[in-house]
N, C-alpha and C positions, 0 to 999 in steps of 0.2 A: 592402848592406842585406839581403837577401836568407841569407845568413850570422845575418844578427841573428835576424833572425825564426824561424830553424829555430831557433839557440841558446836564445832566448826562449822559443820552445815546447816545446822537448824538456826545459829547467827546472823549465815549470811545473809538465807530464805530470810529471816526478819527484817533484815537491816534494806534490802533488796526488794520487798513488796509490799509489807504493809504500812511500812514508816514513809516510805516517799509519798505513799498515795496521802497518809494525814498530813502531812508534813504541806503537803499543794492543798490543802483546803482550812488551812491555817491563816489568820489573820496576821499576827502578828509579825512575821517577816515584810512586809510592809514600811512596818515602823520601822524595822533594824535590817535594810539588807545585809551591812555587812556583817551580822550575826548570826543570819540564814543562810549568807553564802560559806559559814566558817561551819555549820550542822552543813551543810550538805558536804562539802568537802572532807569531814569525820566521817558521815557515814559512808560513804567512796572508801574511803582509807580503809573502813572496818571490813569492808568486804573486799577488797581486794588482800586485807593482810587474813582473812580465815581461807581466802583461798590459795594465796601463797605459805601460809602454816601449812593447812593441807599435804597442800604438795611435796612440800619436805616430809612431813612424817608417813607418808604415805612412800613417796620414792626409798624412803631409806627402811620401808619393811619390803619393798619389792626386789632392791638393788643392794644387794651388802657392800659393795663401793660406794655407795652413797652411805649405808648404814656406820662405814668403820669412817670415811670420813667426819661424820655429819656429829658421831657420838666419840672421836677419841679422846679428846680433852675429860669426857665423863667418866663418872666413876662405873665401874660394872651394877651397883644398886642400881644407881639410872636407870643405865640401858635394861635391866631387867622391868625396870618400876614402866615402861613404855609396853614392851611385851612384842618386840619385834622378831621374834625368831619364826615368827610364818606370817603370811599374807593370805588373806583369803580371796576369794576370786574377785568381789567384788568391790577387795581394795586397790587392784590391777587394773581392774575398768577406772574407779575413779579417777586413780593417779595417772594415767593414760589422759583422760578427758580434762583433768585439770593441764597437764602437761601441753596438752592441744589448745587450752582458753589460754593459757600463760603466751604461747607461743602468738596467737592471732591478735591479742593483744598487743604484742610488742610491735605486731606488724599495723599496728590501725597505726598505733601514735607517730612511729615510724614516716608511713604515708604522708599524716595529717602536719609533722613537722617539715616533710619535703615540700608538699602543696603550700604552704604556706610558707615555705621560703622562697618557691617560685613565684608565686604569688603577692607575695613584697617586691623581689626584683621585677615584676612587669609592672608594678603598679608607680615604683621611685622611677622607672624609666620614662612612663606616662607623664610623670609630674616634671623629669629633667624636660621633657619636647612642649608642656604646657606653661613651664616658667618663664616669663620674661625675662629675656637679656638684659643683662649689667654690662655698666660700662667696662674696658678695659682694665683690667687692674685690681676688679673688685672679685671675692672669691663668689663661684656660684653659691645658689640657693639653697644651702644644704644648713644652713641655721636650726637651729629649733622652732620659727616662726617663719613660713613658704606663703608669702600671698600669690594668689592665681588670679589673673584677669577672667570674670567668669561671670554673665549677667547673673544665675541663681544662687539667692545665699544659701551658703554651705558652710562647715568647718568639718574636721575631724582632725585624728591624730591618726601618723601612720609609726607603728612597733619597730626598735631598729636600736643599735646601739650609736647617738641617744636618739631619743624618739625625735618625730619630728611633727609640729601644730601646722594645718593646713587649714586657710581660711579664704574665703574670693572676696575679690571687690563687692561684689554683689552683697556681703553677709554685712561691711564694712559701713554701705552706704546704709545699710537698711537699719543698723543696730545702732543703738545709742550706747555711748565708750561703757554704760555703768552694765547696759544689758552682754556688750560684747567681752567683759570681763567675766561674765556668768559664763558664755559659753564657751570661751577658753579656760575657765579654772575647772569646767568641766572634764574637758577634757583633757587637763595634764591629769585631772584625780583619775583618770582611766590608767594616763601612762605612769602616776606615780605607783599607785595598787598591780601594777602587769597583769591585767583583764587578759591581753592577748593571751596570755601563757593558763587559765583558767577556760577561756575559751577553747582552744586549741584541748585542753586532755578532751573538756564535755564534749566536743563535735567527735573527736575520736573513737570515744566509748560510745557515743550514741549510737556513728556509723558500725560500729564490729559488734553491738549487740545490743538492736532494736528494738526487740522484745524485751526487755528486763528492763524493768519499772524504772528502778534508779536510775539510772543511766539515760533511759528517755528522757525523766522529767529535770537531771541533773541538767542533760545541755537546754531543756527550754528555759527554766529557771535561772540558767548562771548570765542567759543572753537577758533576760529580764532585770534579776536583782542586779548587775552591775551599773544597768542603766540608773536604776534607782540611787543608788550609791553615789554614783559621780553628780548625780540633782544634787542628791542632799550634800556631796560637797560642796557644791557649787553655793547652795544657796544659804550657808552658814556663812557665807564670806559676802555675798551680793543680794544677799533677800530671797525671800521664794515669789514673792509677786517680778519682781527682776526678772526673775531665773524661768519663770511661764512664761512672760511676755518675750522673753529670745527666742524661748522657745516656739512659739507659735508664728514668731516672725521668721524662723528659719523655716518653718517646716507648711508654710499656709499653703505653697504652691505643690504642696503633695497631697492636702487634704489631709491634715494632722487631726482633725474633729471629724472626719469620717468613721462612718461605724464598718467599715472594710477589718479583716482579720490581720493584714499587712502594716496597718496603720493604727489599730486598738492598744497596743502600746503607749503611742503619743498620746494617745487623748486618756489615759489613767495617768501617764505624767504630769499633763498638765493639770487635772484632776488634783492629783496627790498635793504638788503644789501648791495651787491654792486655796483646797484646803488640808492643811499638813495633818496627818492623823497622831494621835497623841504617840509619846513617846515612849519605849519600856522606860522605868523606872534604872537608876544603876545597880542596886543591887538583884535586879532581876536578871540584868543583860549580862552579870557576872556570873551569877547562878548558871543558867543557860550557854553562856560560853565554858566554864567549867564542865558541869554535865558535857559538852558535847565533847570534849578534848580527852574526858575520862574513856567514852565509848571505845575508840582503836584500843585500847586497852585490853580488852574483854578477849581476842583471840588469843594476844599473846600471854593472857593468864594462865587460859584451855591452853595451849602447848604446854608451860612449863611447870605447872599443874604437877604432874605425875614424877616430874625429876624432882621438886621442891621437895613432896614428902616424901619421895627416897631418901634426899641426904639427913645425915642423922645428926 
């Protein structure tokens, strides 16, 4: 058992600080957000599951209630082949301090689900007092597609069960139907992919543990490659010359070509667009998605490791 937990730990430490630091100075996520955002979400997985393996095997040498539930289904080899009849002091401390990450944990995403439910409801209530009246008869504007009288052009989409596309007059006069098709197929590719629900874990984890690589560069990243993602939807269906030119027409009155850190974003979108950087290969992108799917993998080997060559 003892074996487990070094293996478990030295995983996560890997998966946790040297992989995210290459992983952000890598090119080629880029080309493939949604292949970079499917390895970052593996490597999340792997560490949150060597720290909840952990914590099981750890709880059940400290707690023989957890140890007779956790192992009665197994055979007595098993539970020998683990070696749980003592705890040493420092695997008390562990499973304590995992016990307390598990728990603050539950409480970020917790938060980050409530804020964000609040957070829709003031924001659909803003758009029911900004919508224009319909005549008698007609149902409000609760569609899938909400135009707002509004001099600056805008769109977005706001998360809800079903989503809803927000767009102003302003976006309407300024864009031309083939550029305004770019920037709503953009943005259903957010609400078809649920970004929201991607965003919402990364800001969670980032908030409850700021320090730890992953998780910092998980939420700067996932707010990045999504964006890249819904372009390159976007501009598989309407071009990428299209798909800049919306873009810069939405975004000119905010300074979308300024070199501001707020706005450095845009102007590598627009970048990226026109000029689109080569592609992976498919059998590369398969390679690479495989590889990353296999990683979560790797803890729950180390757990059940030591029962495997028990049974006989």
């Amino acid at each position: 058992m003892t074996y487990c937990l070094l293996l478990l730990s030295a995983v996560a430490v890997t998966a946790a600080v040297p992989v995210p630091r290459l992983l952000t100075r890598a090119k080629w996520p880029e080309r493939e957000p949604v292949v970079a955002l499917w390895v970052w979400q593996c490597l999340v997985a792997t560490v949150l599951l060597c720290c909840l393996t952990a914590l099981a095997l750890g709880a059940a040498a400290v707690f023989g209630t957890v140890r007779a539930q956790l192992f009665a289904p197994a055979p007595p080899a098993v539970t020998a082949a683990y070696d749980l009849s003592h705890a040493s002091p420092w695997t008390t401390v562990l499973t304590v301090l995992l016990a307390c990450g598990a728990a603050w944990t539950t409480a970020m995403l917790a938060r980050e689900l409530v804020e964000a439910r609040r957070r829709r409801a003031g924001a659909r209530a803003h758009l029911r007092d900004r919508a224009p009246d319909l005549p008698a008869g007609l149902p409000e504007g609760r569609g899938p597609l909400l135009v707002l009288e509004e001099e600056y052009p805008d769109a977005w989409w706001m998360p809800g069960s079903p989503p809803q596309l927000i767009v102003t007059t302003g976006a309407l006069q300024r864009l031309t139907d083939r550029q305004l098709d770019a920037v709503l197929t953009h943005e259903r590719g957010h609400a078809r992919a649920r970004h929201d629900w991607l965003l919402h874990l990364s800001a969670a984890l980032a908030a409850g543990f700021p320090r730890v690589p992953l998780f910092a560069h998980f939420c700067e990243q996932t707010h990045r490659l999504v964006e890249l993602s819904a372009d390159d939807t976007a501009s598989r269906r309407c071009g990428h010359l299209t798909t800049a030119l919306a873009l810069i027409e939405l975004n000119q009155h905010r300074g979308v070509l300024s070199c501001s850190s707020s706005r450095r974003l845009l102007g590598e979108r627009v970048d990226r667009l026109l000029e689109p950087p080569p592609r992976l290969g498919r059998r590369h992108r398969a390679l690479t998605t495989a590889a990353a799917s296999l990683v979560p993998l790797v803890p729950l080997l180390i757990t059940f490791a030591p029962g495997l060559t028990a049974l006989p």
